[in-house]
C-alpha positions as CSV (number, residue, x, y, z in Angstrom):
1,X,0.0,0.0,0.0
2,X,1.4,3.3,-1.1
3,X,-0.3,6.7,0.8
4,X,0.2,9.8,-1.4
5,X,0.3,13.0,1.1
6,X,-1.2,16.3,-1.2
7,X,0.2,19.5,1.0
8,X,-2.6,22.8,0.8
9,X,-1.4,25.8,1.4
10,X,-2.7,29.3,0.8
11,X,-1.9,32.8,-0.5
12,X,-2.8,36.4,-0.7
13,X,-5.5,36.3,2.0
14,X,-6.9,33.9,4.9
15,X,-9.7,32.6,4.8
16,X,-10.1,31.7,1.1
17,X,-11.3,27.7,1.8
18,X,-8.8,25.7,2.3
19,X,-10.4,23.6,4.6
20,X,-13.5,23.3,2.5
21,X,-11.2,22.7,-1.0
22,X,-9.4,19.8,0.8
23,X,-12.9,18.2,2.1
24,X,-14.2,18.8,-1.5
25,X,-10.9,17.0,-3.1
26,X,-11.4,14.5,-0.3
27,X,-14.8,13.5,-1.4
28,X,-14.0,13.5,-5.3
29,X,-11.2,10.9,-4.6
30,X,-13.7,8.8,-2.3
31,X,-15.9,9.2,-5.2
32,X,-13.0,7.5,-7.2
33,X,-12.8,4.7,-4.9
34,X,-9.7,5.6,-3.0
35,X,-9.1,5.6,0.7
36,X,-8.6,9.4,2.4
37,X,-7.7,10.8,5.4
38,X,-7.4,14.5,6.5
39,X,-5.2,16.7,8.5
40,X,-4.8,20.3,9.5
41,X,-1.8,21.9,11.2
42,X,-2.1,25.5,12.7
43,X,0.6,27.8,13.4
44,X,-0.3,29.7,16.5
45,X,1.0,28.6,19.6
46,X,-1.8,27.7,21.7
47,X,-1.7,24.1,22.3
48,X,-5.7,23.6,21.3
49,X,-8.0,25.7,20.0
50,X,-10.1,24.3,23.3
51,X,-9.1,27.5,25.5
52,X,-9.4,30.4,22.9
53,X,-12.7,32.5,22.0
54,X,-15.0,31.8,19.5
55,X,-15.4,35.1,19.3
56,X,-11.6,35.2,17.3
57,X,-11.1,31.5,16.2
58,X,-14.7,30.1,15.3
59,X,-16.0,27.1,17.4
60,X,-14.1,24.1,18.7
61,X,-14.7,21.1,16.8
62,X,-14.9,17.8,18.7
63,X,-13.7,14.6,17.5
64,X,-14.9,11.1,19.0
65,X,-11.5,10.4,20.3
66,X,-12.2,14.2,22.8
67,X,-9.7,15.7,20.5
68,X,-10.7,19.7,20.6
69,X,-10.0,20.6,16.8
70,X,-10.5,23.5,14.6
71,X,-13.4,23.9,12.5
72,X,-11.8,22.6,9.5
73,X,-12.0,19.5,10.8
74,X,-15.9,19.9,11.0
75,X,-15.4,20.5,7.2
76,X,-13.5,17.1,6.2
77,X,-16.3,14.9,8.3
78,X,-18.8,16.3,6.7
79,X,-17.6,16.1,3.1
80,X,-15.9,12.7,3.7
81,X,-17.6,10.6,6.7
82,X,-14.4,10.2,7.9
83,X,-14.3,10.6,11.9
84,X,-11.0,12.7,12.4
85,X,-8.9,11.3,15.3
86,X,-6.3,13.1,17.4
87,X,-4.0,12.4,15.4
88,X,-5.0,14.3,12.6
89,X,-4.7,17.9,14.2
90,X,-2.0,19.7,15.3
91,X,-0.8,23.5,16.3
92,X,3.0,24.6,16.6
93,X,2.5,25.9,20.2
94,X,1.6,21.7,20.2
95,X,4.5,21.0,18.6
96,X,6.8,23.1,20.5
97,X,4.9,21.8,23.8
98,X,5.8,18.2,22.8
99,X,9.9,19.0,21.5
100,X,9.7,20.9,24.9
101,X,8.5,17.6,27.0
102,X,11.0,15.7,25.2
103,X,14.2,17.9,25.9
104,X,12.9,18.0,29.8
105,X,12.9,14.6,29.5
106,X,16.6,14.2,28.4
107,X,15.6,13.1,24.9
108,X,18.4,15.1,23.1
109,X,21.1,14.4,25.5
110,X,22.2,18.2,26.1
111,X,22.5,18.6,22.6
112,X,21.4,22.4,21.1
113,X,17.7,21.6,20.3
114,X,16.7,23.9,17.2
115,X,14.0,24.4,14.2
116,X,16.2,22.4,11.7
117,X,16.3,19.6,12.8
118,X,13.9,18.8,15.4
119,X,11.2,21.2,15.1
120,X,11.0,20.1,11.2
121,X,11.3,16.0,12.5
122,X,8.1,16.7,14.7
123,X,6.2,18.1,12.3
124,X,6.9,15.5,9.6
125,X,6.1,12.8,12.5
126,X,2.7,14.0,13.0
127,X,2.4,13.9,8.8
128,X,3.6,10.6,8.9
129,X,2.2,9.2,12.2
130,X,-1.1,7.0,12.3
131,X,-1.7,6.6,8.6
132,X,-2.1,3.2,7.5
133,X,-4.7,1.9,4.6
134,X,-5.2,5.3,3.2
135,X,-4.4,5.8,-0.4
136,X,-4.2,9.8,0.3
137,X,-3.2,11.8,3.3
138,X,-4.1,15.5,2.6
139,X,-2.7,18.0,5.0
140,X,-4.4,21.5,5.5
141,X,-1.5,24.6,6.7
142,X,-3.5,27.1,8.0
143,X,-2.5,30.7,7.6
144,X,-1.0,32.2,4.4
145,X,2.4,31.6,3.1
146,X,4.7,33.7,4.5
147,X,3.0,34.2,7.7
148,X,5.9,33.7,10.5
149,X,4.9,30.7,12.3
150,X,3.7,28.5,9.7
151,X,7.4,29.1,8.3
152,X,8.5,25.3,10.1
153,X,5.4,23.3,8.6
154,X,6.4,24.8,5.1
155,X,10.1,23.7,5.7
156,X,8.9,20.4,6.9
157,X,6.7,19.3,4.0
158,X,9.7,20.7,1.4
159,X,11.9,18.4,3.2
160,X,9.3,15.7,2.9
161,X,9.0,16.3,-0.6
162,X,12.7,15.4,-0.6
163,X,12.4,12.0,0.9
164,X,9.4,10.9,-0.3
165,X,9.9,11.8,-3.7
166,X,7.0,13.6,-6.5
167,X,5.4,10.0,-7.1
168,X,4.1,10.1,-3.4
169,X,3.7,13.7,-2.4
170,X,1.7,16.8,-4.3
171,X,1.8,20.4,-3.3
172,X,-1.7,22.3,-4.0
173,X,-1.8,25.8,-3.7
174,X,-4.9,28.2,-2.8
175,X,-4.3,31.9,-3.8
176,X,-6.8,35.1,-4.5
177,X,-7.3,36.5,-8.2
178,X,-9.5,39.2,-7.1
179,X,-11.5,41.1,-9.9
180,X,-11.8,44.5,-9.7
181,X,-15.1,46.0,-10.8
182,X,-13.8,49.5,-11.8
183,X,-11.7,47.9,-14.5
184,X,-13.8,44.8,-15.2
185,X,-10.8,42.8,-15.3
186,X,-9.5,39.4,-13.5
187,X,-6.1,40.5,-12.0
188,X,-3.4,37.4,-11.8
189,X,-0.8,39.3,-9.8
190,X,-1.4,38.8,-6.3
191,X,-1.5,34.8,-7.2
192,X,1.4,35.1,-9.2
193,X,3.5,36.9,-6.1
194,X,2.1,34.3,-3.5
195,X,3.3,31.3,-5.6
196,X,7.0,33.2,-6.1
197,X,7.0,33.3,-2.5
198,X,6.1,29.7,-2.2
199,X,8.8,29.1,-4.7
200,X,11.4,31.2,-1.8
201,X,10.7,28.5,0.5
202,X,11.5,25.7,-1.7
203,X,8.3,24.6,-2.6
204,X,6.8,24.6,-6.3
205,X,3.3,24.2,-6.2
206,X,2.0,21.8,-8.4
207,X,-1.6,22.4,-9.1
208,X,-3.1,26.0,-8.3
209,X,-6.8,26.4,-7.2
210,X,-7.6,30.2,-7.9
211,X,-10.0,32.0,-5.6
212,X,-12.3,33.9,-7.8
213,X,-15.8,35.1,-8.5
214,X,-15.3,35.0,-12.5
215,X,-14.3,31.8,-14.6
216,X,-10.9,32.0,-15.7
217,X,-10.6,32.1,-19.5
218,X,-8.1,29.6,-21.2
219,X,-6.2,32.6,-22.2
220,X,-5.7,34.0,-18.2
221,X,-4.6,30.1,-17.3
222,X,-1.8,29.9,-19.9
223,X,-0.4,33.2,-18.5
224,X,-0.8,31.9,-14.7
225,X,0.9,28.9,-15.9
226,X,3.5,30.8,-17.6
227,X,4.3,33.0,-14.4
228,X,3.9,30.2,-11.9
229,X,5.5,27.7,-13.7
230,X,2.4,25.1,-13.4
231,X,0.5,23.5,-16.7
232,X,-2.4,25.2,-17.4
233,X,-4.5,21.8,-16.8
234,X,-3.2,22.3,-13.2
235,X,-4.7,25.7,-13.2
236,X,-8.3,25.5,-11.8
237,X,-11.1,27.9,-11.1
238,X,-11.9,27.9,-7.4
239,X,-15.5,30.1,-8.1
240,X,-17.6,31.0,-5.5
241,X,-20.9,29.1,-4.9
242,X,-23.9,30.1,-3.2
243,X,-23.5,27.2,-1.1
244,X,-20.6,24.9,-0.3
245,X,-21.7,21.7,-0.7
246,X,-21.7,23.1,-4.6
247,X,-17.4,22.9,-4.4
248,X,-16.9,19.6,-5.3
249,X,-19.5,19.7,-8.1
250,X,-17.4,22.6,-9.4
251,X,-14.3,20.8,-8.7
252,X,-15.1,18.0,-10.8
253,X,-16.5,20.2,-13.1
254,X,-12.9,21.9,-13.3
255,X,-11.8,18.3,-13.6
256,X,-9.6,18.7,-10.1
257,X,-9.8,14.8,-9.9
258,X,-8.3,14.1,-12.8
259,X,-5.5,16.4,-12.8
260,X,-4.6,14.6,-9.6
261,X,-4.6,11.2,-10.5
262,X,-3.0,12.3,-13.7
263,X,-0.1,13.7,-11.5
264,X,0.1,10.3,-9.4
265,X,-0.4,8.6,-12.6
266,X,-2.9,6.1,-10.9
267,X,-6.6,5.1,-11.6
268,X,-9.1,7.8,-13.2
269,X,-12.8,6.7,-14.1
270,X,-15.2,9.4,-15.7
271,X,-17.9,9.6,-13.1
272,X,-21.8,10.6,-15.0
273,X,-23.4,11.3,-11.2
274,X,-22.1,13.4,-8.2
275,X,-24.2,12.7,-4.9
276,X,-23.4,16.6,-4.5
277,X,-25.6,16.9,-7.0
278,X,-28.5,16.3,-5.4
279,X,-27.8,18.2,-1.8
280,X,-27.4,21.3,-4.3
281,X,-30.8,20.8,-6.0
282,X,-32.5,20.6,-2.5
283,X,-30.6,23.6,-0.9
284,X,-31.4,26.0,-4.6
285,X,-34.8,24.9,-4.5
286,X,-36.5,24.4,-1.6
287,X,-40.4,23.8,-1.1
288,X,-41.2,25.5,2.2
289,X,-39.3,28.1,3.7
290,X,-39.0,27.8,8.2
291,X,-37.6,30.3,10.7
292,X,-35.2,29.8,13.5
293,X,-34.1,31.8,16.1
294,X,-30.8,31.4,17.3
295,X,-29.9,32.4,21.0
296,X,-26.3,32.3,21.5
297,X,-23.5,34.9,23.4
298,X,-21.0,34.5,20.1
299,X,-23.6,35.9,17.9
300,X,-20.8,38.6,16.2
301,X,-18.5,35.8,14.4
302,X,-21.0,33.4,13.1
303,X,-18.1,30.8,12.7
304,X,-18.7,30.0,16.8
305,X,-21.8,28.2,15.7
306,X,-20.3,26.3,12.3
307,X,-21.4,22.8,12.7
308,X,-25.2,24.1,14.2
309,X,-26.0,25.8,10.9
310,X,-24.7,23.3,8.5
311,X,-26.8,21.3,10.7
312,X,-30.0,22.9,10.4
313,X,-29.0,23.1,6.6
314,X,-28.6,19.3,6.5
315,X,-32.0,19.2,8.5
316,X,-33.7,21.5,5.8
317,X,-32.3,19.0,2.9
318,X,-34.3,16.2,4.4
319,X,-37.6,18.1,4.3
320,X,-37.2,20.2,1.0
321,X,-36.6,23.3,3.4
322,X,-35.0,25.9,3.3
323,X,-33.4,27.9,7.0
324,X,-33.6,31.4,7.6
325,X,-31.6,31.7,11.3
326,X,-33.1,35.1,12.6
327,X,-29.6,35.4,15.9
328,X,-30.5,36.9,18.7
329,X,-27.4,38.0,21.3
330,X,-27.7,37.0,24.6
331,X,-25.6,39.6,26.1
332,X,-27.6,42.4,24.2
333,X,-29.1,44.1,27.5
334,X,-32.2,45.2,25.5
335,X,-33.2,41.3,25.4
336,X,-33.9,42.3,29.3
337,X,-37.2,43.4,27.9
338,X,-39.6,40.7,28.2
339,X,-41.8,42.3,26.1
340,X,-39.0,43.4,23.3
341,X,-37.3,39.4,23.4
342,X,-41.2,38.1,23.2
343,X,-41.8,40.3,20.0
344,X,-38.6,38.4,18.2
345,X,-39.7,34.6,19.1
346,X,-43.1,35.5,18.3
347,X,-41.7,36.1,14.8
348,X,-40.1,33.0,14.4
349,X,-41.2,28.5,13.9
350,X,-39.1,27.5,16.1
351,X,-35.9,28.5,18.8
352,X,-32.4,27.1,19.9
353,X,-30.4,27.4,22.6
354,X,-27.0,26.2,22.0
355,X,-24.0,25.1,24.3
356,X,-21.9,28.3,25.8
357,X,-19.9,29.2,29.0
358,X,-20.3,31.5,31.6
359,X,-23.2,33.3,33.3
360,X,-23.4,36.2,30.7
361,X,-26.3,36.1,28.6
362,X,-28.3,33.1,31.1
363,X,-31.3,35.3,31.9
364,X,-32.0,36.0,28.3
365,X,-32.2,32.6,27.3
366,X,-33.8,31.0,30.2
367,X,-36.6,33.9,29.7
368,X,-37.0,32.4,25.9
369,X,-36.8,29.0,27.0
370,X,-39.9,29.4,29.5
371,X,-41.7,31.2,26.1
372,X,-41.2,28.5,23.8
373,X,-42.7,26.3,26.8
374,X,-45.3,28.1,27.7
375,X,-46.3,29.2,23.8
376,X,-45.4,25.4,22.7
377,X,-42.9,26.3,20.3
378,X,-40.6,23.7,18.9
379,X,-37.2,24.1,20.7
380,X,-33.5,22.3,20.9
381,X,-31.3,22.5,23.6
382,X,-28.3,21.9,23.5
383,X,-25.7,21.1,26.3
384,X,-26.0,24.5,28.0
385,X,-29.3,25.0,26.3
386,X,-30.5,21.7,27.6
387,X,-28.9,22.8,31.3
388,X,-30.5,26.2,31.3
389,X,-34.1,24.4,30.3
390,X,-33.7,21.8,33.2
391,X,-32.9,25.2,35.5
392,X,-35.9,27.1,34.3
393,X,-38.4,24.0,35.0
394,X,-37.0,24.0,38.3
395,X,-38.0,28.1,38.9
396,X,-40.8,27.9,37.4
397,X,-42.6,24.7,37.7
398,X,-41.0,23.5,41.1
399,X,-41.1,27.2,42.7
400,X,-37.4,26.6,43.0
401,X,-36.6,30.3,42.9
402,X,-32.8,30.3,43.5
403,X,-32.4,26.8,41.4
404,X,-29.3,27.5,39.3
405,X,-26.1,25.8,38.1
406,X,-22.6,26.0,40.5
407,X,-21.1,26.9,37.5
408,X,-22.7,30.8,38.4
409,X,-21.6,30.4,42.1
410,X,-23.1,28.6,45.0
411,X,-26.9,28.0,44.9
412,X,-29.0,26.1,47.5
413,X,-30.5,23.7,44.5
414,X,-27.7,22.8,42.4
415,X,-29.6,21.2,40.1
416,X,-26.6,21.4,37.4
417,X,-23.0,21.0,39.2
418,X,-19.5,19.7,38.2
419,X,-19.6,16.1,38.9
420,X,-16.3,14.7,39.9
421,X,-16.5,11.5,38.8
422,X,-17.7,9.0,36.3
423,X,-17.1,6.0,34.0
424,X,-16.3,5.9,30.5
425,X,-15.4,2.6,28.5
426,X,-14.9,0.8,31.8
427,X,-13.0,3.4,33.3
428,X,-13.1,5.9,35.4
429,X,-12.5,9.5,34.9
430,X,-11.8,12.4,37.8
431,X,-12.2,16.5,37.4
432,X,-12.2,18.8,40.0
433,X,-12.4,22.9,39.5
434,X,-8.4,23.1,40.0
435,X,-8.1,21.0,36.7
436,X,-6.3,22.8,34.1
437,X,-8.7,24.1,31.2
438,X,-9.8,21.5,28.8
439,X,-9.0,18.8,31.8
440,X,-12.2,19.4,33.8
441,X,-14.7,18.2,30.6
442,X,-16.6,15.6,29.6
443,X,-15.1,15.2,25.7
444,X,-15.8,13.1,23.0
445,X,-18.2,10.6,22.2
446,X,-20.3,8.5,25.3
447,X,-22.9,6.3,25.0
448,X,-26.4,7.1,25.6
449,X,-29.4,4.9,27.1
450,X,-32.7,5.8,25.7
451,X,-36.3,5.3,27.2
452,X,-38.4,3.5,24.8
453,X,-41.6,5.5,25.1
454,X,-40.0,8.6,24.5
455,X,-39.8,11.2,21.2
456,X,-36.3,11.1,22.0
457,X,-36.9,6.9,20.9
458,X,-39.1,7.8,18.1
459,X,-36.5,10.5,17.1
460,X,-33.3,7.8,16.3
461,X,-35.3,4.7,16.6
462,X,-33.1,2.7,18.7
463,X,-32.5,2.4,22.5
464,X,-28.1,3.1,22.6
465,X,-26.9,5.9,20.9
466,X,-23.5,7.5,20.8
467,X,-23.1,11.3,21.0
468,X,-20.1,13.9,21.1
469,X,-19.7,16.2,24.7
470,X,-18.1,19.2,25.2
471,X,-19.0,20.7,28.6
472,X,-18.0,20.6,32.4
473,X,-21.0,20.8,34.8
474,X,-24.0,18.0,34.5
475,X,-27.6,18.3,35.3
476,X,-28.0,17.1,39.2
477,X,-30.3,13.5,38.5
478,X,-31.6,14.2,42.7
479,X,-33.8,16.6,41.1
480,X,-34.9,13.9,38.6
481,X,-38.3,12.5,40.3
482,X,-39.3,16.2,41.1
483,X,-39.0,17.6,37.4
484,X,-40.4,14.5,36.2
485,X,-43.9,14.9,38.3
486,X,-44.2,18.6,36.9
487,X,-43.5,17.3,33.3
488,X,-40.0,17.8,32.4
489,X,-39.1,13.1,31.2
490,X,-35.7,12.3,31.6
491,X,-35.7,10.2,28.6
492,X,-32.3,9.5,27.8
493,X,-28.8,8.7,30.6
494,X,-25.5,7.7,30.7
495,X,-25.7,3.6,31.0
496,X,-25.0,4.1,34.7
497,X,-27.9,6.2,34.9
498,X,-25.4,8.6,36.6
499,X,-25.7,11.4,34.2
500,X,-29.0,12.9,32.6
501,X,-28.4,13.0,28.8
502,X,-31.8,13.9,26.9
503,X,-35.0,15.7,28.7
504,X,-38.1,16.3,26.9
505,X,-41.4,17.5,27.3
506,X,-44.3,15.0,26.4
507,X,-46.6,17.6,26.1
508,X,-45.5,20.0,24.3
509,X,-45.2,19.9,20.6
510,X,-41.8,19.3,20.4
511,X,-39.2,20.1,23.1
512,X,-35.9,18.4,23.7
513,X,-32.6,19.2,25.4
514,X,-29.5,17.5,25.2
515,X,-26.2,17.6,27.1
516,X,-24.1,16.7,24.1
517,X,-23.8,17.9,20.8
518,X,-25.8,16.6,17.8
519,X,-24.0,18.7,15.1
520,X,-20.7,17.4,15.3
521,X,-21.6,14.3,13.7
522,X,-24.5,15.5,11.5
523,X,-23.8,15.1,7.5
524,X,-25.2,16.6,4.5
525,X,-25.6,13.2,2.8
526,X,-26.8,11.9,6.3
527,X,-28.6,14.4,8.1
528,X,-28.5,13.9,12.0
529,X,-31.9,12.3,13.5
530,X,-32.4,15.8,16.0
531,X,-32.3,18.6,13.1
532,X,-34.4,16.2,10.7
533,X,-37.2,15.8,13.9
534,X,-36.9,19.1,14.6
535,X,-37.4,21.0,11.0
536,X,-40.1,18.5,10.3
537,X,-42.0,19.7,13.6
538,X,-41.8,23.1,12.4
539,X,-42.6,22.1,8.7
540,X,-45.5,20.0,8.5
């Protein structure tokens, strides 16, 4: 078994898609029959993205494994179906942390530790490490060329280049060719400079996806090719869409599959149907049209809440809808208005709460939640969503006035608190509020027990489940019997029956919170159970 390893870096500006553009080349070589895998490495120097804001990085991804991951890797599962593991994400304050650990450890003998060798040797072990079937490795480096810290994973994979040789490794390179309207003309320059700086670390890029709004003529691609050094076949147009799951239909359409195989001279078939297709056709033309509100604190980067609206846009596919998210910030103090917050969820079919830390922005949302309750509105919570439902039942419907979660300080009725302790695969597993970040939460997937007379049963139609967490503090299961007599069924647990998973209310059209999160693992071409339930609620 030979794995090829195609390299994707970017030019010009950020954020041009090279995360999506390596999902979309991952899919088209599925397609194709071969086996992929997908990694990203980041240069800042945090050692996870778990610790920093949403508000500047986008949401955490979480991988089954409890790996906390950058978006992108939310990107490759759902274009791929392939789970990501924590082996497939990396940042240089990780790599750093690691060559750190190993010179504490006396690993280099008192020998000068520097970024040529060793720095270069752990990135290329984390390219290399924990592949084993796949046919193609593609690794994502985030930034733009020429950005400081990248400059080791850029030495690394020129180096790799080296040892591997052309017939196993590929370099693909993302740049901008912006058109500007006052001239009405495609500009090639900035792509040209980004790959001659490519070219000053070592690296000649061997296919070149350009970010553009207009097709590229024939004629513009023979003079990128000219400038770049690359064949014009290698030059394709990277257009923009009006929805992503349109990329690798372009892709192909650009023939980006080909020209790779063609490079690692291996297997090509010319494929008549693209299941893209089809996702496209229901996302352009919808039948019914639903709105959602949307109650989050990271409301002002909409990239803290990724995976939830590719979710309700998977959710939309399987009923012929189409979404329109109406966000509401939970830290905007006019929301203190009963009457004003009211107004904006009477507008809307249906409300989520999703997961968030921190007392800031609580009151608004529990004031929506008991809304949506009392005005039986279709809502989903999620983790803290689900936590903040469970404390507004206990207010409200118990009389439980200063019920809240420890998380906010102490409270006479904890009915959500930071268990220390609990089982996972046999095991168990210790927190405790001194924990270092990251360390004192539940991550990755768990098993979940579902009661069989339940919507949450109806909803996935089988009694085990297996969900992704990301959170610290659990919902208190003493106050179980007590919610339960005012309405609020504990219908789903951990198998220990330790920790309260799914609550719903029977009553109410449709009204479930969960303490993990269902859009981690939902897929456009397999829509998760929740978001199809709870579109379909709204919808029919």
């Amino acid at each position: 078994m030979i794995t090829r390893f195609i390299f994707i870096t970017g030019g010009v500006s950020s954020s041009l898609g090279k995360g999506l553009s390596s999902a979309a080349l991952a899919s088209l070589l599925q397609q194709q029959g071969y086996k992929v895998r997908l990694k990203k490495m980041d240069g800042y120097l945090n050692v996870d993205p778990g610790t920093m804001s949403p508000l500047q990085h986008g949401e955490v991804f979480v991988t089954d494994d409890g790996t906390e991951a950058d978006l992108d890797l939310g990107h490759y599962e759902r274009f791929t179906s392939v789970n990501s593991r924590s082996s497939d994400s990396t940042t240089m304050g990780k790599i750093y942390s690691s060559l750190i650990t190993k010179e504490r450890n006396g690993k280099f003998e008192g020998a000068t530790v520097q970024v040529i060798p060793h720095v270069t040797d752990e990135v290329k072990e984390f390219i290399l490490k924990d592949t084993g079937d796949e046919d193609f490795v593609l690794c994502e480096i985030g930034g733009t060329v020429g950005d400081i810290e990248n400059l080791p994973f850029l030495e690394a994979v020129r180096q790799l280049r080296l040892e591997l040789g052309s017939e196993r490794t590929m370099f693909i390179h993302l740049a901008l060719v912006p058109y500007l309207e006052h001239a009405q003309e495609i500009k090639t320059k900035p792509a040209q400079k980004s790959v001659k700086e490519l070219l000053g670390f070592g690296i000649q890029p061997d296919l070149l996806l350009c970010r553009c709004t207009h097709q590229l003529t024939q004629e513009l691609k023979a003079k990128l090719g000219l400038f770049c050094n690359i064949n014009p076949e290698r030059i394709i147009t990277a257009i923009d869409v009006k929805t992503i799951y349109q990329v690798p239909v372009e892709y192909q359409n650009e023939k980006l599959d080909k020209q790779v195989c063609l490079y690692f001279n291996i297997k090509f078939n010319e494929l008549t149907k693209n299941p893209w297709q089809s996702v496209v056709q229901k996302i352009l033309h919808p039948k019914k049209l639903v709105k959602i509100a949307i109650i989050g604190k990271y409301t002002k980067l909409l990239d803290a809440y990724k995976s939830l609206i590719e979710s309700l846009s998977h959710g939309a596919i399987a009923n012929n809808c189409m979404v329109n998210i109406s966000w509401i910030d939970a830290v905007d103090e006019k929301y203190l208005d009963i009457n004003i917050l009211n107004d904006e969820l009477s507008k809307v079919d249906g409300v989520i709460v999703p997961g968030g830390f921190g007392e800031n922005g609580a009151k608004t949302k529990m004031q929506a939640i008991r809304f949506v309750r009392e005005k039986n509105i279709p809502f989903l919570g999620i983790c803290f969503g689900m936590q903040l439902a469970v404390i507004e039942a206990a207010q409200n419907l118990l009389n439980l006035k200063e019920a809240s979660t420890t998380e906010f300080g102490t409270t006479p009725d904890p009915v959500v608190y930071l268990l220390t302790k609990w089982v996972k695969e046999s095991k168990i597993e210790e927190r405790d509020a001194g924990s270092q970040l990251g360390g004192t939460m539940r991550l990755g997937s768990y098993p979940c027990l579902i009661q069989k007379d339940s919507l949450a049963y109806k909803i996935y139609g089988t009694e085990v489940i297996h969900e992704r967490h990301r959170h610290r503090y659990e919902i208190n299961k003493d106050y179980k019997d007590a919610l339960e007599k005012v309405g609020l069924v504990f219908s789903g647990s951990s198998p220990d029956l330790l920790l309260p998973e799914i609550v719903e209310y029977p009553n109410h059209r449709w009204f479930v919170g969960v303490q993990f999160h269902p859009e981690l693992i939902s897929r456009p071409l397999s829509p998760h159970p929740l978001f199809q339930s709870f579109i379909r609620a709204i919808a029919f």
